[in-house]
N, C-alpha and C positions, 0 to 999 in steps of 0.2 A: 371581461374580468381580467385582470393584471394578474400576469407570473408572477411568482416570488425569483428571484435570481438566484442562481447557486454561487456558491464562495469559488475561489480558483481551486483548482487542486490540492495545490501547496497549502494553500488556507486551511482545508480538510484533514490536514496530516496524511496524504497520502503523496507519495511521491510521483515523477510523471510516469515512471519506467513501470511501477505496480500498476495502475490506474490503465496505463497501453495495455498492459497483459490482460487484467480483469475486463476490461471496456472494450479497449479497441479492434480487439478480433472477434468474428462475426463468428455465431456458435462457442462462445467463451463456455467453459464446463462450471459448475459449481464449485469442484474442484478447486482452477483456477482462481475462481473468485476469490475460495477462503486461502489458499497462501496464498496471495495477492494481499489479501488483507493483513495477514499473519505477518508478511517479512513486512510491510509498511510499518503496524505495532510493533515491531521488532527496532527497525530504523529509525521511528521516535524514542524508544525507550534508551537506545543506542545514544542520542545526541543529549539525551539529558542526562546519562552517565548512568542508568537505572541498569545496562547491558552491556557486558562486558565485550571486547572485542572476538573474544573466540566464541560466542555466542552466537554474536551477528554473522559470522563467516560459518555458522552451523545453517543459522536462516539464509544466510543466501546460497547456500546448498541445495535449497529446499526448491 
């Protein structure tokens, strides 16, 4: 039976720097997961002008 292949990261709208955090450490928390997810939606809304700059520096706060 044939995998489906996954899109790159980028393709996902996730960045690599989120995707490292939620993914790449062993015992990642749920926690981690969801900002991981949060600042990534945060960092697309940011690049289509949806998020203002003092926003996104609220999200990567976080």
């Amino acid at each position: 039976m044939a995998t489906k292949a996954k899109a790159p990261v980028a393709a996902q709208g996730v960045t690599k720097r989120a995707a490292a955090r939620a993914v790449g450490k062993v015992g990642a928390t749920t926690e981690d997961e969801v900002l991981a997810t949060a600042h990534a939606l945060g960092a697309a809304l940011h690049r289509v002008g949806a998020v203002d700059a003092a926003t996104m520096r609220d999200l990567d706060a976080l």
